[in-house]
BALOTI-427113 format. One line per 2 residues: number of its first residue (from 0); their letters; for each residue x, y, z of C-alpha. Coordinates in nm, 4 decimals. Each point is the difference from the previous one (the first is absolute). Layout:
<recs>
NUM> A> X/Y/Z ~ ...
</recs>
This chain:
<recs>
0> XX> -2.1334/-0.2303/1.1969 ~ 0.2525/0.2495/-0.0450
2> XX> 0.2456/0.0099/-0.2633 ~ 0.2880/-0.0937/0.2117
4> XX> -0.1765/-0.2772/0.1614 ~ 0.0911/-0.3407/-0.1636
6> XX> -0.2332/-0.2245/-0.1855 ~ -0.0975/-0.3667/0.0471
8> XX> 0.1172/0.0114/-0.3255 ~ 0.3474/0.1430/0.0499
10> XX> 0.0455/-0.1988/0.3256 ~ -0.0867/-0.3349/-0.2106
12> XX> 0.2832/0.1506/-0.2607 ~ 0.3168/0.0324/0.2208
14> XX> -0.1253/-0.3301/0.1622 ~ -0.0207/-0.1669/-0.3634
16> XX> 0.3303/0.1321/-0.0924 ~ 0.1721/-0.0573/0.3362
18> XX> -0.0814/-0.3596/-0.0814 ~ 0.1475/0.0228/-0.3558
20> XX> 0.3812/0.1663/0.1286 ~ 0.0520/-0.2492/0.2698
22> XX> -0.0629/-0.3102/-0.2103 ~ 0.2616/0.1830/-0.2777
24> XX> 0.1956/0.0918/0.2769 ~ -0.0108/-0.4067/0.1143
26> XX> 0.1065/-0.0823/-0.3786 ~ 0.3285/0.2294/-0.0523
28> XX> 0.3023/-0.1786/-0.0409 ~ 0.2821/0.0103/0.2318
30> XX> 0.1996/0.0637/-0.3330 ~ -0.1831/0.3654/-0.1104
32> XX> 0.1849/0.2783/-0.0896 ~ 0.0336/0.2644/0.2968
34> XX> -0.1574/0.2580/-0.2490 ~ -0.3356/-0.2624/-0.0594
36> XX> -0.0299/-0.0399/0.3668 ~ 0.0517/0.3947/0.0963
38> XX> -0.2760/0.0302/-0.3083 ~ -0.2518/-0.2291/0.1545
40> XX> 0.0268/0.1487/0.3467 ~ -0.0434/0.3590/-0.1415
42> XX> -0.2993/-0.2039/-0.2167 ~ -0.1397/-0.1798/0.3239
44> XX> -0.0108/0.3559/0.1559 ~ -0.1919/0.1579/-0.2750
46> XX> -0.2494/-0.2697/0.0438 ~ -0.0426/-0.0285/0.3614
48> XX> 0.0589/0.4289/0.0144 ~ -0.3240/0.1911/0.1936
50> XX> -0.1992/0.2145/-0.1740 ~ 0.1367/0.3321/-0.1062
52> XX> -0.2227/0.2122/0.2119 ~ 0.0743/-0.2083/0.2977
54> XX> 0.3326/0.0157/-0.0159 ~ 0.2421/0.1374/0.2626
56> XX> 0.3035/0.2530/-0.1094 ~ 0.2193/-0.2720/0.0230
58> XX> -0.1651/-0.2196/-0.2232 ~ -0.0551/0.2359/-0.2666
60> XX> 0.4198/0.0371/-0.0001 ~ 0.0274/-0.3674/-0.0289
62> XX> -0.2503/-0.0066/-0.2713 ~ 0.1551/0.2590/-0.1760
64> XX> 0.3334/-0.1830/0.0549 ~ -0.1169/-0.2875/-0.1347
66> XX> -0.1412/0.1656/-0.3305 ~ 0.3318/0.1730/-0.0286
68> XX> 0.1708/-0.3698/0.0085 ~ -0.2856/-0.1088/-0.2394
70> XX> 0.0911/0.2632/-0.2919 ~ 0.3599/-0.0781/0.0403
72> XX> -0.0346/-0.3639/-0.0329 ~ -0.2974/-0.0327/-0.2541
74> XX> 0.0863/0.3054/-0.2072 ~ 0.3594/0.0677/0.0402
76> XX> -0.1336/0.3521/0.1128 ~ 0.1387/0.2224/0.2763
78> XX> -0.3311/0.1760/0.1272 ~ -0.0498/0.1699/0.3788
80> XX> -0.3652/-0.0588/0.0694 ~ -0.2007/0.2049/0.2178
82> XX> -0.3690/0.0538/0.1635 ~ -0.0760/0.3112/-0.0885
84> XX> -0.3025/0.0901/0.2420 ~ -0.3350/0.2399/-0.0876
86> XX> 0.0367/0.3362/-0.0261 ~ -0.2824/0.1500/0.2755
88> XX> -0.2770/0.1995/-0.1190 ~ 0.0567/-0.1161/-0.3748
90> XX> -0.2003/-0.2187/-0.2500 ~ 0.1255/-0.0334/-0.2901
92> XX> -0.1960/-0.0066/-0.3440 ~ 0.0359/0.0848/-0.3543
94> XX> -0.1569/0.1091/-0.2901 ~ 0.0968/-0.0046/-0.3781
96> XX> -0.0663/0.2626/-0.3154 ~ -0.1532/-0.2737/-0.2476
98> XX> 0.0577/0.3422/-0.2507 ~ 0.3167/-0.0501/-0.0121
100> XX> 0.0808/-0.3637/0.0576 ~ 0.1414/-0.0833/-0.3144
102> XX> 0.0988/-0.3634/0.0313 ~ 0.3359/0.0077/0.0370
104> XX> 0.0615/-0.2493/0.2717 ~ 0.2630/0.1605/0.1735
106> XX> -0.2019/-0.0051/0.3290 ~ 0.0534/-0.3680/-0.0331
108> XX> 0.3463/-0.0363/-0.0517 ~ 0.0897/0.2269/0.2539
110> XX> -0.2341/-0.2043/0.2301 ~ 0.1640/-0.3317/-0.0533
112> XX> 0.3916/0.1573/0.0243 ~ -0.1275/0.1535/0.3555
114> XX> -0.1979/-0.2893/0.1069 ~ 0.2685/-0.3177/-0.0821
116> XX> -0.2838/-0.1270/-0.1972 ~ 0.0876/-0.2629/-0.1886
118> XX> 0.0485/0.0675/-0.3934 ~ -0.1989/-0.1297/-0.2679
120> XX> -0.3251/0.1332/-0.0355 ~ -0.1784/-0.2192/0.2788
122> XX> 0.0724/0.1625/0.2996 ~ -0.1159/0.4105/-0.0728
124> XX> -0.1547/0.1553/0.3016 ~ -0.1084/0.2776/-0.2838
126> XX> -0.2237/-0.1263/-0.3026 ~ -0.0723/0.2802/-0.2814
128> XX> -0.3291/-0.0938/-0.1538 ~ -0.0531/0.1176/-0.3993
130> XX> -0.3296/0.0493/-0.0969 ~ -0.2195/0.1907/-0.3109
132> XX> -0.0180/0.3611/0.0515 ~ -0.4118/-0.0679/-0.0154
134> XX> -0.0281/-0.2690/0.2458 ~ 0.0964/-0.0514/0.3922
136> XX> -0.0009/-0.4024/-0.0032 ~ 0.2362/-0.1173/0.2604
138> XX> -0.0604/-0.3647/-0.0371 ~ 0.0927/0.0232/-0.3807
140> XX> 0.2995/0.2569/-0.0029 ~ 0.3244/-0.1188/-0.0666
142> XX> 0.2961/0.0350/0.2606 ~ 0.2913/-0.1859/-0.2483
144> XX> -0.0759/0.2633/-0.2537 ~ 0.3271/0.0559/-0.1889
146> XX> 0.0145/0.2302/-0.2227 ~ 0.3049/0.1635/-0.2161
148> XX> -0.0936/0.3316/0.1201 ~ -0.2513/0.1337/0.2662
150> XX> -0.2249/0.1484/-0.0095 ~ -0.2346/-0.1506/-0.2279
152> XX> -0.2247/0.1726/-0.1714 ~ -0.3584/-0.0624/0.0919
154> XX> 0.1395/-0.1900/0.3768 ~ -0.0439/0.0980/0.3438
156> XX> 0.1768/-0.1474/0.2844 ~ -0.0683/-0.0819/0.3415
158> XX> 0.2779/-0.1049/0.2254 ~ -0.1426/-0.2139/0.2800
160> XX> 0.1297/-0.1144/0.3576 ~ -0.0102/-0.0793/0.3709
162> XX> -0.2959/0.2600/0.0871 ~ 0.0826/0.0098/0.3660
164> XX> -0.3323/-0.0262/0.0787 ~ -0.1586/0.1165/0.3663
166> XX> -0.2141/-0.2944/-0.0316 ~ 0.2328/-0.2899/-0.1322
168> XX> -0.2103/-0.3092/-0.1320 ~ 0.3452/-0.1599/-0.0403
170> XX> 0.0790/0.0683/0.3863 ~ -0.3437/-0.1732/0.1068
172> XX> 0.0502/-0.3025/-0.2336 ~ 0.3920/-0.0718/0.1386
174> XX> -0.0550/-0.3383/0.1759 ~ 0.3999/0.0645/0.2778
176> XX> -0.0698/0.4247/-0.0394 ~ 0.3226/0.0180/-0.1616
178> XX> -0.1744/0.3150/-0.1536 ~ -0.0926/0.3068/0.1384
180> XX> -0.0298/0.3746/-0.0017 ~ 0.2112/0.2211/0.1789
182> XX> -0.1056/0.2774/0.1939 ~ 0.1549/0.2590/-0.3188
184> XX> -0.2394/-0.1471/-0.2476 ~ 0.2453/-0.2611/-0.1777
186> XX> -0.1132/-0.3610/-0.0324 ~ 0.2754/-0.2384/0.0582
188> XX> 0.1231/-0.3665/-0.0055 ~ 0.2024/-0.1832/0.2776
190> XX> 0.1557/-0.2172/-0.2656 ~ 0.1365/-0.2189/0.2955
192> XX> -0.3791/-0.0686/0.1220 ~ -0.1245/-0.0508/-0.3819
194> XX> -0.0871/-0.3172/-0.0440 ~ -0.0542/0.0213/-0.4230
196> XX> -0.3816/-0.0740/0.0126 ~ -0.0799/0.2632/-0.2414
198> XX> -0.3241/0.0428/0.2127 ~ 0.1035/0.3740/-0.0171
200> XX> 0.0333/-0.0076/-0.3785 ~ -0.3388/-0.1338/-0.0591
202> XX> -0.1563/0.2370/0.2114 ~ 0.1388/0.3237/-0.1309
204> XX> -0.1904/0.1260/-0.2741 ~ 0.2547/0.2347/-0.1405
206> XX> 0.2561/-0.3167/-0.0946 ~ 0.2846/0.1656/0.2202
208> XX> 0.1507/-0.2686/0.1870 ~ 0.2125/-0.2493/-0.2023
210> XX> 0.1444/-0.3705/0.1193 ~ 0.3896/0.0038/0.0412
212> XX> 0.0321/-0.3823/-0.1937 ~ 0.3997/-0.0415/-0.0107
214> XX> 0.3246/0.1869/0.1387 ~ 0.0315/0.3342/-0.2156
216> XX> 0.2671/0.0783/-0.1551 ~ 0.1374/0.3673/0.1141
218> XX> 0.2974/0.1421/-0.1860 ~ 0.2644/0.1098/0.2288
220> XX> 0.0219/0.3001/-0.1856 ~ -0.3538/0.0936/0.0750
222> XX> -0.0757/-0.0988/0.3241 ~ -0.0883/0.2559/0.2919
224> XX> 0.2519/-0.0224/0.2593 ~ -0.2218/0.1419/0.2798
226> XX> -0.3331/-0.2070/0.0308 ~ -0.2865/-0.0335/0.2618
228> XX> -0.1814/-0.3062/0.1251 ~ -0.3285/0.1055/-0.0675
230> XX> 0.1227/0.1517/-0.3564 ~ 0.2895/-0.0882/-0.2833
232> XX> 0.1585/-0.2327/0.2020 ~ 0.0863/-0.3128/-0.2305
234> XX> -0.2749/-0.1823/0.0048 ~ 0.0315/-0.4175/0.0711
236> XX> -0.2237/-0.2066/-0.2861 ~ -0.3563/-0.1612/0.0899
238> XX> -0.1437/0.3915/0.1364 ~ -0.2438/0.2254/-0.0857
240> XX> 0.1525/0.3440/-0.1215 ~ -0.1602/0.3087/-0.0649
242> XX> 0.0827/0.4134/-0.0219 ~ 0.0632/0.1467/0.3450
244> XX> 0.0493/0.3969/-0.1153 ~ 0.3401/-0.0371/0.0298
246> XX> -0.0285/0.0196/0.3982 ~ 0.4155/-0.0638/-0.0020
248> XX> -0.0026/0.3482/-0.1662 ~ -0.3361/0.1888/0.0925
250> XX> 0.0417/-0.0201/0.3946 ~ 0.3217/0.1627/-0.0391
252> XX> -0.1600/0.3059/-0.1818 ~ 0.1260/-0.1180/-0.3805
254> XX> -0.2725/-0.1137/-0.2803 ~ -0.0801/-0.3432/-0.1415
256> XX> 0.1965/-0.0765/-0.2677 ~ -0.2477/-0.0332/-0.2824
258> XX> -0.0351/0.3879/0.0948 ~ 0.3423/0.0974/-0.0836
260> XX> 0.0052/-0.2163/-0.2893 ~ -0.3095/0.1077/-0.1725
262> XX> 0.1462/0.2392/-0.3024 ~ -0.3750/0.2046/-0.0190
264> XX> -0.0818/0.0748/0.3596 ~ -0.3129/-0.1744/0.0135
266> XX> 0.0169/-0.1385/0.3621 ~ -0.0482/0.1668/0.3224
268> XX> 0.0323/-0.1373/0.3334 ~ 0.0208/0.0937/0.3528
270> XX> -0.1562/0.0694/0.3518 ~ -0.3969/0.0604/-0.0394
272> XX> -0.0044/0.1203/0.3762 ~ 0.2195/0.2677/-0.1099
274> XX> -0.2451/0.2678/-0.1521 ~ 0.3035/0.1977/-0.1261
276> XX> 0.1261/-0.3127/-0.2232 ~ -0.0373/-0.0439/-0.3285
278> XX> -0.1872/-0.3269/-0.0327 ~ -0.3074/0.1856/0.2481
280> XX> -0.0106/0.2684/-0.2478 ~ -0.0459/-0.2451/-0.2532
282> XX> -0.2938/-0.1773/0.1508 ~ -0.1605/0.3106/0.1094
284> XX> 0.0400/0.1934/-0.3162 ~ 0.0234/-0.2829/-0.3316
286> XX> -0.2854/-0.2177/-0.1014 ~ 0.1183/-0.3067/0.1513
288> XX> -0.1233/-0.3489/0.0215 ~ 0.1069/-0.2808/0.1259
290> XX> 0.0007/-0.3718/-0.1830 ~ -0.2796/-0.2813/0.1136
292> XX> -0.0739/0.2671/0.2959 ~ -0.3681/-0.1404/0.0186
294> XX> 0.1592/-0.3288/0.1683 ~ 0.0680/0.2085/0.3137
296> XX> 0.3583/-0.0815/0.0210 ~ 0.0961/0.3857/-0.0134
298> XX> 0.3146/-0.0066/-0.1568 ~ 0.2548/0.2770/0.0203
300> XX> 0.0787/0.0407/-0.3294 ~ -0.2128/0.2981/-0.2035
302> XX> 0.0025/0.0071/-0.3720 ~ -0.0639/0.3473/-0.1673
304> XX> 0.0343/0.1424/-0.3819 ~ 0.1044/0.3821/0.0134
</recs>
């Protein structure tokens, strides 16, 4: 099967759901509110929409029309969304300078300003992992560590996310393939296919994917106005969410956002097809490694101290 070919699981989803938006249609008052009923038919459309890979240029406007409406109604934001498509010969990947990580967690809070993650703590796409300078126990480390001042003496960090790996475990175990990888490397969600079975989560052993369980709450005075479908597009509750590199920003030639935020340098990230970039000379040159890399899923994230 290829990955654009459909499912019996994914046809048995958009039959299921089909059968749950006609018998809500069937129960809507004649007395709604114009704005409910325009809400429900932008909702209905969302659930009965094709799969993004499958769909034609004019459905990707309406879709994007319809997440435009979404925003505006849900959030009180004013975004323009877009679907920003793969660079060619690119694949993205990134490595980070564990050196001179020192804990500060700005890669985090600029990733949840330019994702319209929801705030609070439970929806990071980053986690920053403290541990004791004499032990590597990723099971044990702490990623709520809160200290008055970083960093600590005698702690190590590890910030850990999304891999992008070439061989996804979280891909294989999607049930509707409302997850894939692109043809630049980055592994993405169609949150409009996601059906919130956390089958991905369980199956990733790096703990990057994260369930979506309410609305969140964006301040207007934070919010991105420019978003992507397949990136920081606000996301709707009951999906799986997870770091996508940025791809709103990287496939128009800027960086990811935890790179401009991070005050020490320690991440690098780019296209490993380009020999002349920095992230090949990295790999080529550093003593890298990469985390749980005996499991096979060859992740395209390299960790290095130098």
């Amino acid at each position: 099967m290829t990955k654009n070919a459909l499912s019996p699981h994914a046809h048995k989803r958009r039959t299921f759901l089909k059968g749950i938006a006609i018998t809500a249609t069937a129960s809507l008052g004649t007395a709604s509110a114009m704005d409910t009923t325009t809400s429900f038919s932008d909702t209905l459309e969302r659930l009965l929409q094709r799969h993004f890979t499958k769909m034609s240029p004019a459905e990707v406007r309406e879709a994007l029309q319809r997440i435009e409406r979404d925003a505006q109604r849900h959030h009180g934001l004013a975004v323009t969304c877009e679907a920003t498509p793969p660079l060619p010969q690119v694949h993205f990947a990134q490595a980070l300078n564990l050196a001179v990580c020192k804990g500060t967690r700005r890669c985090v809070e600029a990733c949840v300003r330019e994702n319209n993650c929801g705030r609070g703590g439970h929806l990071e796409n980053i986690r920053v992992l403290s541990m004791p300078q004499t032990a590597v126990d990723l099971e044990r480390a702490d990623p709520y560590f809160n200290p008055p001042q970083v960093p600590e003496t005698g702690q190590k960090y590890l910030p850990v996310s999304c891999q992008h790996c070439d061989n996804p475990p979280c891909v294989q175990a999607c049930p509707v393939q409302a997850t894939w990888k692109e043809p630049d490397g980055i592994v993405v969600v169609d949150y409009d296919w996601c059906i919130g079975c956390r089958y991905c989560a369980v199956s990733c052993p790096y703990g990057a994917r994260h369930f979506n369980w309410g609305k969140p709450h964006i301040p207007p005075e934070d919010y991105q106005a420019r978003t992507d479908y397949l990136g920081n597009r606000p996301r709707p509750a009951g999906v799986m969410e997870k770091c996508t590199f940025c791809l709103q920003r990287t496939r128009k030639g800027l960086l990811p956002a935890c790179l401009e935020a991070c005050p020490t340098g320690a991440r690098i990230f780019g296209n490993i097809l380009d020999p002349n970039s920095e992230i090949r000379y990295v790999i080529e040159n550093k003593s890298v490694y990469r985390l749980k890399e005996e499991l096979g899923t060859s992740p395209k994230f390299w960790y290095f101290i130098g």
